[in-house]
Every structure is written in structure tokens, then in C-alpha cells.
N, C-alpha and C positions, 0 to 999 in steps of 0.2 A: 504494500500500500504506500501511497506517497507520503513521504518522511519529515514533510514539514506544515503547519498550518496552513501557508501562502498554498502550497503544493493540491491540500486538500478543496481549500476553498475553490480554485480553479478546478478541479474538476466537478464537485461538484454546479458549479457554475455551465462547466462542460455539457454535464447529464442533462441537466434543468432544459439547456436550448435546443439540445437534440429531440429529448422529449416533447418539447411543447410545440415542432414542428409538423408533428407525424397525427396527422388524424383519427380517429375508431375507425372510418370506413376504411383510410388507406390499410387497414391491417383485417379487414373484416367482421370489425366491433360494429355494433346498432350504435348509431351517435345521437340519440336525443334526449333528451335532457338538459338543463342549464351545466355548465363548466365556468366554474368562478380562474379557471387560465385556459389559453388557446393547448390545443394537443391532446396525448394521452393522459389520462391519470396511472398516479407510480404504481399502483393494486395492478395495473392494466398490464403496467411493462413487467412488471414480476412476474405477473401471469404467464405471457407470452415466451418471458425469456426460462423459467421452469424456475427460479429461486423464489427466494424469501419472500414476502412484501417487507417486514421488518427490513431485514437485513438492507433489501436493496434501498429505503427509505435512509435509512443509514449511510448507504454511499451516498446517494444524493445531495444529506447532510451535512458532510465532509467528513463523518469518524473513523475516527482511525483502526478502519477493522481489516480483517485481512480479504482478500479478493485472488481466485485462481484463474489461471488461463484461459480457461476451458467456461468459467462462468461471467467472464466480462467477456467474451467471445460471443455467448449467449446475448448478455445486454448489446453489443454492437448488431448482432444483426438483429437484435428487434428491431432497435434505435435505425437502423437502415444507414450505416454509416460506412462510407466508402472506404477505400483503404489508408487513405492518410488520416483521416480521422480514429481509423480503428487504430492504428500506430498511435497518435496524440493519446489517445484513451491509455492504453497499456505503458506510454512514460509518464502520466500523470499519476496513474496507480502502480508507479513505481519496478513496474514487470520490465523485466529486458529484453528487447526483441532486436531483430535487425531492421534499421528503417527503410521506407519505401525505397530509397535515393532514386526517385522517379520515377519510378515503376510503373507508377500506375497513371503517372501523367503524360499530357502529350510531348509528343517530340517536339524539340525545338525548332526555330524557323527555318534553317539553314536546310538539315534533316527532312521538314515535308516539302522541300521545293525541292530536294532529291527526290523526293517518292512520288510527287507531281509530274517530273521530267520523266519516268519512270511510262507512265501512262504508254499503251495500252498494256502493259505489261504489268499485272498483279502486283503488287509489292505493299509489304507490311513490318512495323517496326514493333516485337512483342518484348515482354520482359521475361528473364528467364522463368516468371510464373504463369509466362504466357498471356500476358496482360496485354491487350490492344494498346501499344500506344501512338502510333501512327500507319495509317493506310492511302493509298491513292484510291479515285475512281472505279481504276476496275478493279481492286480486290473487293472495294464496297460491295460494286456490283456481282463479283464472282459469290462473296458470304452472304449473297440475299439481303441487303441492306443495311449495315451496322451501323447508319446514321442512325435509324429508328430503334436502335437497344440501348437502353437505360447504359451509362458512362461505366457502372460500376459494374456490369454485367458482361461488357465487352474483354473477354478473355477467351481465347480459342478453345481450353480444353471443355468450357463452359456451354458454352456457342455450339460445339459437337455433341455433346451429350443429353442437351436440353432444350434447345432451339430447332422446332420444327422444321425450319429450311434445311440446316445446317446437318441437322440428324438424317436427311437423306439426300444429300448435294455427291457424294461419295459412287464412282461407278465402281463398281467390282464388290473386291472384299472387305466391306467394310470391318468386319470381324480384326482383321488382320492389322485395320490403321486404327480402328481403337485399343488394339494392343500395344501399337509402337507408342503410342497418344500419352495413355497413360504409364507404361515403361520409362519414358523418356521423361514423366512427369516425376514418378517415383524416385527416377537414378537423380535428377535434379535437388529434389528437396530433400537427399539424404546431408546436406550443408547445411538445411534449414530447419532439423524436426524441433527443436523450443521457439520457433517461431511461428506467432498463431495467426498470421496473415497468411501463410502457406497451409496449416493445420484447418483452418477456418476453412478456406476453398476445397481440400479435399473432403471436408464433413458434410459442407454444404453439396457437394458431390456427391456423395454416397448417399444424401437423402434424398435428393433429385433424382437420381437416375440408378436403377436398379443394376442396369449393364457395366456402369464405370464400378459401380459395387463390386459388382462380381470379377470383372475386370482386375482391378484394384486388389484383390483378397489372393492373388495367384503370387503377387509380390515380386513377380519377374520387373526386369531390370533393363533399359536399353540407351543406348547412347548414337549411335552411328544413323544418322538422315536416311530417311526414304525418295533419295530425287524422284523418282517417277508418281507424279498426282493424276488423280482423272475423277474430273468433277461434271456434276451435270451443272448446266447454266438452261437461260432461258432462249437464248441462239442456238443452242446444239451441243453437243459434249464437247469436254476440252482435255485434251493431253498434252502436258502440264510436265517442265523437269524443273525441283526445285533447288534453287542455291541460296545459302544460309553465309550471312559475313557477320562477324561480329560488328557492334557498336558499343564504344565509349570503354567504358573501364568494369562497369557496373553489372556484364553477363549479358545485354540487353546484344539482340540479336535482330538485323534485317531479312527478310528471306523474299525474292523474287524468283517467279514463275515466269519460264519459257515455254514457248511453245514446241513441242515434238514434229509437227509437221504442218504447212501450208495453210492448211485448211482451220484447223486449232487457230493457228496467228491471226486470218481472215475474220474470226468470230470474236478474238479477243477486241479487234478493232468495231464489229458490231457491239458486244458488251459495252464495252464506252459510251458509244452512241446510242444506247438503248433509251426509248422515251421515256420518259421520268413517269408519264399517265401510267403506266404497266408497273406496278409495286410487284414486287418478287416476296415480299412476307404476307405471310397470312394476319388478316386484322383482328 
């Protein structure tokens, strides 16, 4: 827990404004009744997040109580708190984690006028948690639209496992690329297991999606790229080799898609030009 007065006061100041952002309905609550403050009430987040009402009424307080991973983990994602936020939370109560250093933010200006020039050619800047953080045109268009997914939700291994376009964009074996998906995810976070920005996305994984569950519980291990992709698009299938370059210092990773053959390149260039009236996600 954080170790000084100022420390505790700020968070719970923290809680206070996450919480009284977040609606009953946003979360599936009946909201009628009078509310002498905008948001949830703390009985509400207790609820949700599975602790105390005391207890969590206490964090909110600022007392000096103690708080584990696994259960401010819980309070972040009722609270619906992105990744830097969930980071602010765990060093204000004191837990050590490794911080974002970008991860979950966008690339810098320099970085998407690379991925811009890029165009028609796929290209995506992820974090090594595989966190969206810069895309051009056509990868938008090749992931069925990642303008339209909520900022905090834009993570590839997320986006495959849970997102209707995404979960069948895949030609062939899919079986086989959600094994590499998640291998590659697993060998990854073996650097990261007391960090619950990684901990957190695989949980949240394993409740979503029954497949990455099962997936996930074999504990295989992988590291070496898959170049050959082949994805369905809404111009015709695309075969796809992909190349991975590092960026920056921090793990974070570029990967652009080529085209196998004539015809693939011909459709990447329709991809781009695809009318905007035609949404590729389901509403």
C-alpha cells in the first residue's frame, strides 16, 4: 500500500474520479434512483470487482490497508481503466510493476508518417504485449476496422480471440496461428509474470475466450515468426509474407505485410480505396 499520507490521499482521490465517471448502465446496473454524486456507488464497485465493500470503502479513504495484485487488478477493470492508468493505480498503492514506457500509447509523429508512406502495404507498430500502437490504412482496413474498437481494447492477441471480424479474417489453419499467437505471447511474458498489466490481459483472456483458455493451459512456448499470412479481406483473399523490425529500445516491434503475388498487391491497392459507406464490422 502506499507508504505515505500525500501517497494515500492521491489515490484515493485517484478511485473517487474513476469511479464517478463510469455509469450503472455502462456496467449493466438499473440506474434510477437519485445519486447524491455522478457515477457508481462504492457497494456497486465492490460488487463488481468481487471484494469487500468495507475494505474497498477503505481504499477509497486512503487507509493504510494492505491491497494485492490480483485484487486492484479487479478494481481496475471494473473502474475501466486503461493501461496507464492501471500502472498509476499499482504505484500509488505502492505494488511494483514494470511501467507502460509507451506501450500502450500511440507512436510518435515521425513513426506514423512511416506507416503512412507504408500504405498500401499493411503495416503496424505493436508493443511487445501486442498492444496496437500505430497502424496505417490498410492494416485498418485489412483488421476490419480498429478505428471503431474502444483505444484500450486495440491489442492483436485480443482482437483474434474476441472480435468477431478478427476471429474469422484467418484463411486456412487457424488452429495452428492461434497456437503460435498465444506461444509467442507466453515465451514473451515469461520477463513479465509480477506484472499485472500482462497478468491482467491474459485473465481477461481466459474469460473471454474459451479457445485462448485452452490454448493457453498446453503452456507451449514459441518464438521464431510465421512470414506467410493469408487473411480474408472484403476484395478477395490476401497472401501476405510478414516482416517484423524492431523499434526503439522498449521491445516494441513494426511488422509489415507483403504481398506473395500480383494479384494479393492488386487488392491491397483496392483495400485502401475501399469506400468508407461498406463498414467491415458488424454493428
Amino acid at each position: 500500500m502506499a507508504t505515505s499520507t500525500a501517497g494515500r490521499a492521491e489515490l484515493a482521490a485517484f478511485l473517487r474520479t474513476r469511479r464517478e465517471r463510469i455509469t450503472p448502465e455502462d456496467v449493466g446496473l438499473p440506474g434510477g434512483g437519485r445519486r447524491r454524486t455522478p457515477g457508481l456507488r462504492r457497494e456497486e464497485v465492490a460488487l463488481l470487482a468481487g471484494v469487500g465493500v468495507t475494505w474497498y470503502t477503505w481504499l477509497e479513504q486512503g487507509r493504510d490497508i494492505n491491497a494485492s495484485v490480483q485484487v486492484l487488478e479487479a478494481v481496475a477493470r471494473t473502474l475501466r481503466m486503461d493501461s496507464q492508468e492501471r500502472w498509476h493505480l499499482f504505484q500509488l498503492a505502492g505494488v511494483t510493476v514494470v511501467p507502460p514506457a509507451q506501450e500502450g500509447s500511440l507512436v510518435d509523429r515521425p513513426r506514423q508518417e512511416v506507416l503512412d508512406q507504408l500504405d498500401p502495404l499493411p503495416a503496424v507498430v505493436t508493443s511487445p504485449r501486442f498492444d496496437i500502437m500505430g497502424y496505417n490504412r490498410a492494416y485498418n482496413r485489412m483488421m476490419g476496422d480498429i478505428d471503431r474498437v474502444e483505444p484500450g481494447e486495440r491489442n492483436t492477441a485480443w482482437l483474434f480471440f474476441t472480435d468477431p471480424y478478427c476471429k474469422n479474417m484467418c484463411v486456412g489453419n487457424r488452429p495452428a496461428a492461434a497456437a503460435h499467437l498465444v506461444g509467442t505471447l507466453r515465451a514473451t511474458m515469461a520477463q513479465h509474470l509480477d506484472d499485472p498489466l500482462w497478468t491482467g490481459l491474459v485473465q481477461r483472456l481466459r474469460e473471454a475466450s474459451p479457445e485462448f483458455d485452452e490454448v493457453w493451459m498446453r503452456h507451449d512456448v514459441v518464438d521464431a515468426p510465421v512470414p506467410a499470412k493469408d487473411f480474408v479481406s472484403p476484395v478477395g483473399d490476401l497472401h501476405l509474407t510478414s516482416t517484423r523490425f524492431g523499434v526503439g529500445s522498449g521491445g516494441s516491434r513494426m511488422m509489415v505485410y507483403t504481398p506473395r503475388d500480383q494479384v494479393t498487391a492488386e487488392r491491397l491497392e483496392a483495400l485502401v480505396a475501399y469506400d468508407e459507406r461498406h463498414r467491415l464490422r458488424a454493428v
